[in-house]
C-alpha positions as CSV (number, residue, x, y, z in Angstrom):
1,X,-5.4,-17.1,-2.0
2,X,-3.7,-14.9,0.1
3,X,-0.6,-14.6,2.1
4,X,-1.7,-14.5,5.6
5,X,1.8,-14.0,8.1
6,X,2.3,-10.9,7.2
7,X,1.7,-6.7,7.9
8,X,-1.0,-5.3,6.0
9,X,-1.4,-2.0,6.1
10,X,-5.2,-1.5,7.4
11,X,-5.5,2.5,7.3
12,X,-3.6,5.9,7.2
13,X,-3.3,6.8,10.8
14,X,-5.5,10.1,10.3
15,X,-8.5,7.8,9.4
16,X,-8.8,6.3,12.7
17,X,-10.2,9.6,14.9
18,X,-10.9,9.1,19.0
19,X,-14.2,9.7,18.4
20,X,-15.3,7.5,15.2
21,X,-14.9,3.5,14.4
22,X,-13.7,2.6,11.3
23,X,-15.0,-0.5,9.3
24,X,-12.4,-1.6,6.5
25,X,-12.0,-5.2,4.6
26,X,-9.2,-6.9,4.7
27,X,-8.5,-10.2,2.6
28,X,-11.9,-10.7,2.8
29,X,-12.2,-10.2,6.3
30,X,-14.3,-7.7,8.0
31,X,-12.2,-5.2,10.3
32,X,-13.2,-2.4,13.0
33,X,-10.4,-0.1,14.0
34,X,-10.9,2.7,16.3
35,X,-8.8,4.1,19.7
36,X,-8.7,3.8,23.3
37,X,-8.8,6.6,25.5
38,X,-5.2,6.5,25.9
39,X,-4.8,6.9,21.7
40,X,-3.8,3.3,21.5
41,X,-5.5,1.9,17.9
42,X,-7.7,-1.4,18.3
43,X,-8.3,-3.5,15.3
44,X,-10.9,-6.4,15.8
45,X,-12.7,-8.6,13.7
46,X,-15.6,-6.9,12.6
47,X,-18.2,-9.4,13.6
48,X,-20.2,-10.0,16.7
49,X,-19.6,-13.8,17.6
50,X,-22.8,-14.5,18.4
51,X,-25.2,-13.6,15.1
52,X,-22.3,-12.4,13.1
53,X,-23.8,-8.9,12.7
54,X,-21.1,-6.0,12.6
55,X,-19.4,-4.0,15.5
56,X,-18.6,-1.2,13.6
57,X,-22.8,-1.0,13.3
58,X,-22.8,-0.8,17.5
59,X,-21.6,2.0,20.0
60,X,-18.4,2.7,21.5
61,X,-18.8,2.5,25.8
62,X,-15.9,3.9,27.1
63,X,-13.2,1.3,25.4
64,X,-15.1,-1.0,24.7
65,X,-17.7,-2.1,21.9
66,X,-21.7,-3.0,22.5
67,X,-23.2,-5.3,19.5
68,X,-26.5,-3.2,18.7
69,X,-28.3,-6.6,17.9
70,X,-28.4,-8.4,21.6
71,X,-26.1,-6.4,23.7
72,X,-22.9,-8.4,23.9
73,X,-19.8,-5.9,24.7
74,X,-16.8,-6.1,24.1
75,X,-13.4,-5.2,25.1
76,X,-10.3,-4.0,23.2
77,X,-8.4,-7.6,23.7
78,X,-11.7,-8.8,21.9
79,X,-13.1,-10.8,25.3
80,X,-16.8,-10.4,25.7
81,X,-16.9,-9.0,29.2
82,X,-21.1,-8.9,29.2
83,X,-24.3,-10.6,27.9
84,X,-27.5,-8.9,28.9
85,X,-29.0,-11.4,31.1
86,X,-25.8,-13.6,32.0
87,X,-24.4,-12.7,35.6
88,X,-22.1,-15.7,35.6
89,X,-18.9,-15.8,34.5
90,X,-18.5,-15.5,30.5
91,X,-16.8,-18.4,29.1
92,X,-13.2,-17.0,27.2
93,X,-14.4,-18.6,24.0
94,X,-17.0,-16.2,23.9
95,X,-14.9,-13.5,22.1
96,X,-13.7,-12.1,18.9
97,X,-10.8,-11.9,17.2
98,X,-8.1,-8.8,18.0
99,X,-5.4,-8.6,15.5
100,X,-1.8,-7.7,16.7
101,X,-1.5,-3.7,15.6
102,X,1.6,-1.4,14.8
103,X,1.8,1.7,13.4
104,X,5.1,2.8,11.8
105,X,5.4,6.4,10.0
106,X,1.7,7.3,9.7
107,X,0.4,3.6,8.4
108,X,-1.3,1.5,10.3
109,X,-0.1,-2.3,9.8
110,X,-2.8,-5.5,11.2
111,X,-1.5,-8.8,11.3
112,X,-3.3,-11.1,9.8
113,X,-2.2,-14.6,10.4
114,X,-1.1,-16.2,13.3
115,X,0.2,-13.4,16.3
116,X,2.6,-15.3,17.5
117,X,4.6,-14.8,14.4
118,X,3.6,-11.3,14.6
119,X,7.0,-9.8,14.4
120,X,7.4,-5.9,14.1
121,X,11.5,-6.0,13.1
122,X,9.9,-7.1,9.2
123,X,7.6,-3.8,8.9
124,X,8.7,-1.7,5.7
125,X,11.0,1.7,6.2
126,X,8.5,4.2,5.2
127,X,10.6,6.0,6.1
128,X,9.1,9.5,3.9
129,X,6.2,9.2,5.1
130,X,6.5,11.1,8.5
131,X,10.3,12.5,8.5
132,X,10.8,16.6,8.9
133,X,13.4,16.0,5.8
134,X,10.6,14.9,3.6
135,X,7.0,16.4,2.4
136,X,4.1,14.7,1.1
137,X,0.3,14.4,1.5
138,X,-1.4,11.2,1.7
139,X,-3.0,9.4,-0.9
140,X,-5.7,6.2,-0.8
141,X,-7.3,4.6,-3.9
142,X,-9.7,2.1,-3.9
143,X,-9.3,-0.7,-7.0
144,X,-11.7,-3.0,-8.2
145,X,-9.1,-5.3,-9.2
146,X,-6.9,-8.0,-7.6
147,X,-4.4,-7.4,-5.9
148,X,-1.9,-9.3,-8.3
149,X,-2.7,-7.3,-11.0
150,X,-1.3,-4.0,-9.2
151,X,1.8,-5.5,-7.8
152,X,2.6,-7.0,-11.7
153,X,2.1,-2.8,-12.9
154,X,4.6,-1.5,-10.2
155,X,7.1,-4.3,-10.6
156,X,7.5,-3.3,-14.3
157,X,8.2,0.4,-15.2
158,X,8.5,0.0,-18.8
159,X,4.6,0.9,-18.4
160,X,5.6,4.5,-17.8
161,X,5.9,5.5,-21.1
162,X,2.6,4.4,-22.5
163,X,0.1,4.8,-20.1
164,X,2.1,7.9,-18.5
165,X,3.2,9.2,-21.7
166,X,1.8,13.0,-20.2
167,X,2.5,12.3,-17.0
168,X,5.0,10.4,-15.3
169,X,6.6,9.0,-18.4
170,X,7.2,11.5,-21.4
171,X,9.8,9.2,-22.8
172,X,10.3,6.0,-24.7
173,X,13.4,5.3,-23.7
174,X,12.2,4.2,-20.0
175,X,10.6,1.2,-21.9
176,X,13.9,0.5,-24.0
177,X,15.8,0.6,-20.5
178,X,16.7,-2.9,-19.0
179,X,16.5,-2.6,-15.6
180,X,18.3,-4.5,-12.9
181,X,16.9,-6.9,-10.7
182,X,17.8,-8.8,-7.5
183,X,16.7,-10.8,-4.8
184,X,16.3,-9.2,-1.3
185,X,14.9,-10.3,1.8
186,X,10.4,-10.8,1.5
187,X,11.4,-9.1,-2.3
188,X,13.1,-7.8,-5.0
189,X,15.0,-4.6,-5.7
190,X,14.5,-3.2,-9.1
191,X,16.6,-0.7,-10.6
192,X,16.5,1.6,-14.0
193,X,18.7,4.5,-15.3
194,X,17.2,6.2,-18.3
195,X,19.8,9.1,-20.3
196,X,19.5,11.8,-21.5
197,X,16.1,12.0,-21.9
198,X,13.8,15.0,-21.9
199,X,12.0,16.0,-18.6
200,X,8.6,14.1,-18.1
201,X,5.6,16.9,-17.7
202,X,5.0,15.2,-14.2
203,X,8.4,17.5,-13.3
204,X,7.2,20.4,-15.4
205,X,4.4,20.7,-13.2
206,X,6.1,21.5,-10.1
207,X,9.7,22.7,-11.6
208,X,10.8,24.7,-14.5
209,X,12.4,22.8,-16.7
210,X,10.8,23.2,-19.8
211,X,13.8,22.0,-22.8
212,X,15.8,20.8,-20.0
213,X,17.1,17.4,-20.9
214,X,17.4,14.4,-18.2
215,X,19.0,11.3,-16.8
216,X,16.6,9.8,-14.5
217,X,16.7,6.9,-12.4
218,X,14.1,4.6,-10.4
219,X,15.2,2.6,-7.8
220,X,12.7,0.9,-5.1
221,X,12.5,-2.5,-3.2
222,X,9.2,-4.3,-3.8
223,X,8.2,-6.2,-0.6
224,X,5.5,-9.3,0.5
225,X,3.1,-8.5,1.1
226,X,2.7,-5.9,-1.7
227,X,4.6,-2.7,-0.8
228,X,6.8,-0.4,-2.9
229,X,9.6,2.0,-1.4
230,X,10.9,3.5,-4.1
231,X,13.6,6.6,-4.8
232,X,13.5,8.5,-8.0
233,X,14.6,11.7,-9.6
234,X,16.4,13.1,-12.5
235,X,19.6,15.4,-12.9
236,X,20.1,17.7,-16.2
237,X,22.8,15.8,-18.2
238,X,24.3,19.5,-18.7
239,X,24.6,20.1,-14.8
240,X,28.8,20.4,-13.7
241,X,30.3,17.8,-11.4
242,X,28.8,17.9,-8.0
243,X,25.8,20.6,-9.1
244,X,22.8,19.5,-7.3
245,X,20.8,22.6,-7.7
246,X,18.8,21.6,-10.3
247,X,18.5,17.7,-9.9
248,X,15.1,16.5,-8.6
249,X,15.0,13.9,-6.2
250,X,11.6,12.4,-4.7
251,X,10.9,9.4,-2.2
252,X,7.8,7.1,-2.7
253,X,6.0,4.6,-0.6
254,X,3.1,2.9,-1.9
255,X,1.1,-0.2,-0.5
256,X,-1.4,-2.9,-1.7
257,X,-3.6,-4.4,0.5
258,X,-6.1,-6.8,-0.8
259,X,-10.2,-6.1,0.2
260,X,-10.8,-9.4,-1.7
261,X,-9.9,-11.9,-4.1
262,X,-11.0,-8.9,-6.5
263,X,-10.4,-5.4,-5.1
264,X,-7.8,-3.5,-3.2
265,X,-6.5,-0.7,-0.8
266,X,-4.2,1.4,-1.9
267,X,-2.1,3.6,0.1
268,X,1.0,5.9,-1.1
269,X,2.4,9.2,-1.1
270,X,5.2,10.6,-3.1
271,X,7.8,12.7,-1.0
272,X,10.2,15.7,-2.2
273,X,12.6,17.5,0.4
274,X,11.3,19.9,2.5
275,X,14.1,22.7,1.3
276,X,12.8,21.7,-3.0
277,X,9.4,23.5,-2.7
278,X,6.6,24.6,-0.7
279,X,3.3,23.4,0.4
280,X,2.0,24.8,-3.3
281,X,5.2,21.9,-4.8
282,X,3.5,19.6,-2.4
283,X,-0.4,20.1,-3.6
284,X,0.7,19.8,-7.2
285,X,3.1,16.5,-6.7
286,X,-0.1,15.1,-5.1
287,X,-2.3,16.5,-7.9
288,X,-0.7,15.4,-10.3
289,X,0.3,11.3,-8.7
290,X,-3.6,11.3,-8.6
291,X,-4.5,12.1,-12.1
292,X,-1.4,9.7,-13.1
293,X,-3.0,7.0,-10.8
294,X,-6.2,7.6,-12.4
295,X,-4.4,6.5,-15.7
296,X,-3.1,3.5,-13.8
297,X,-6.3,2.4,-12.3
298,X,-8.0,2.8,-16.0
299,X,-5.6,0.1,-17.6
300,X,-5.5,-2.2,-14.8
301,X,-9.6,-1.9,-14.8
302,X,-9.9,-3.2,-18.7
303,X,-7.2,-5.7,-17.9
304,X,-9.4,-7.0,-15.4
305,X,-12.3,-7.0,-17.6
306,X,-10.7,-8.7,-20.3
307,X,-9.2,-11.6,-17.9
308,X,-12.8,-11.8,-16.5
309,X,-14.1,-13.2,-20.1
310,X,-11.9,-16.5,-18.9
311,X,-9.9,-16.6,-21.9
312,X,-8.0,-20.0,-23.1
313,X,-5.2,-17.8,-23.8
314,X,-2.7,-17.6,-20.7
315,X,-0.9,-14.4,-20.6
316,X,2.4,-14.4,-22.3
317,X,5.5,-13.6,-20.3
318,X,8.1,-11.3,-22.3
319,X,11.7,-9.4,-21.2
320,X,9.9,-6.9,-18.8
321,X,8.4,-9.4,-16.5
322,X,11.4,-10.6,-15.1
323,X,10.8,-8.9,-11.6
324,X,7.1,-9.5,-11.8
325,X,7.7,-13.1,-12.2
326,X,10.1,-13.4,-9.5
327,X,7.6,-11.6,-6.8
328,X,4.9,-13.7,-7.6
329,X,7.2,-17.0,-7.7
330,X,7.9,-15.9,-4.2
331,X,4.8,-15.1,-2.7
332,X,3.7,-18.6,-4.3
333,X,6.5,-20.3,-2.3
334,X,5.2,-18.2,0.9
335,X,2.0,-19.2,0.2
336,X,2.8,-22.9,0.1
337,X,5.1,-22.8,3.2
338,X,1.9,-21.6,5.2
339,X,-0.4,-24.0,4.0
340,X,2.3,-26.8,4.6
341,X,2.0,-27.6,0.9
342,X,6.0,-27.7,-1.2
């Protein structure tokens, strides 16, 4: 069941070109993005109404889309402005569905409830992901895996230092480390300091500091309907008061957006400042998020499997799933509130 009032991100702005249509599920609901002539991005259901056959398998006619079954073309509101054959006037039920749009920092947000709740002061600060201050290159993965599942892996961190052991973890500590937690607006902010700890080999690939020893922090706000803005970074525990030189500090934003009940998008990037490194720094941040992703993706995957068997055996909540448990307690509540239910 999903939460429907709400942004979801739909695409990375570079996806949607002037020249091509782009076809993309979301919560189980076909979707055609593309632009108008004046660069303004569309997003409409992608399903003719007549036969249900898609869009995004028709042309583009100026701004508008022709259904390659029987004709029917549509505009970018989503209003049917011709039928082959029909030189009356087109009844306004003869449409399809146009989903309020917004693009903030290079993502690319559809509302998928109702649009007059659509409401643009609750989109995320993504701040990293297009500011001059900050470098990145964009990242999607596609999950075959709820979306639940993800949200549950980046709401507890004490993951990091078993399935990242060689990447992003390195350290046992992180899962020692009792974070804290609080309740923010659509979320909860989750926050872990981790001393004197050695430097993960996610930071030895892009910095040298090989023997150098750490104390890290994460600190990130997890938002409905599933997005993570998160600042991280370690400084050596030998550096002198006010000696930043050798600190790292890196900005992420990562997103979850569900394709169905059993895959998901996944959209993120992972930002350092644009006077810590080069374009080279950037590549092998990116490089390396992927092949600690990867690691991710492999775990959640046999998770899934496993779940799949329908197993008597609930899951049993421990210490770590405090935040977990209070994102999907809230989503639940959201959930409820739509569907009028308490």
């Amino acid at each position: 069941m999903f939460l429907k009032n709400c942004w979801y991100v739909a695409a990375w702005e570079h996806e949607i070109s002037a020249a091509q249509m782009l076809a993309r599920r979301v919560l189980d609901e076909p979707v055609l993005l593309y632009r108008t002539s004046r660069g303004d991005i569309v997003a409409l259901a992608d399903r003719c109404c007549h036969r249900h056959a898609p869009l995004s398998a028709g042309r583009r006619e100026g701004d508008d889309i022709r259904c390659m079954y029987h004709g029917l073309r549509f505009d970018p509101t989503g209003r049917c402005v011709e039928i082959p054959g029909v030189v009356q006037q087109i009844p306004a039920k003869v449409r399809v569905r146009s989903y309020p749009v917004a693009v903030r920092h290079k993502w690319v947000f559809i509302w998928t409830g109702d649009p007059e709740q659509a409401d643009t002061t609750i989109l995320p600060d993504n701040f990293s992901c297009d500011h001059p201050d900050w470098r990145n290159l964009p990242g999607y993965l596609h999950y075959a895996t709820s979306h639940d599942l993800i949200c549950d892996n980046l709401l507890d961190f004490s993951h990091l230092s078993y399935v990242h052991e060689r990447t992003l973890g390195g350290a046992t500590e992180i899962a020692q480390s009792r974070p804290t937690i609080e309740e923010i607006p659509n979320g909860v902010r989750v926050i872990r300091h981790i001393h004197d700890v050695p430097a993960p080999p996610f930071y030895l690939k892009f910095r040298d500091m090989e023997g150098i020893r750490l104390d890290r922090w994460f600190k990130y706000d997890f938002i409905l309907p599933g997005t993570l803005l998160m600042e991280s970074g370690g400084r050596p525990v030998d550096a002198a008061p006010g000696d930043e030189s050798r600190t790292v500090r890196l900005h992420s934003c990562q997103t979850l957006t569900p394709e169905t009940a059993a895959s998901t998008h996944y959209f993120f990037q992972q930002s350092h400042p644009a006077d810590m490194g080069d374009a080279n720094t950037t590549r092998l941040i990116y490089e390396q998020l992927l092949v600690a992703f990867e690691e991710d993706r492999r775990m959640i995957t046999a998770q899934s499997r496993n779940l799949a068997t329908g197993s008597a055996e609930p899951m049993m909540p421990l210490w770590m799933d405090a935040a977990l448990l209070q994102f999907r307690r809230l989503r639940e509540l959201r959930i409820a509130a739509e569907q009028g239910r308490r």
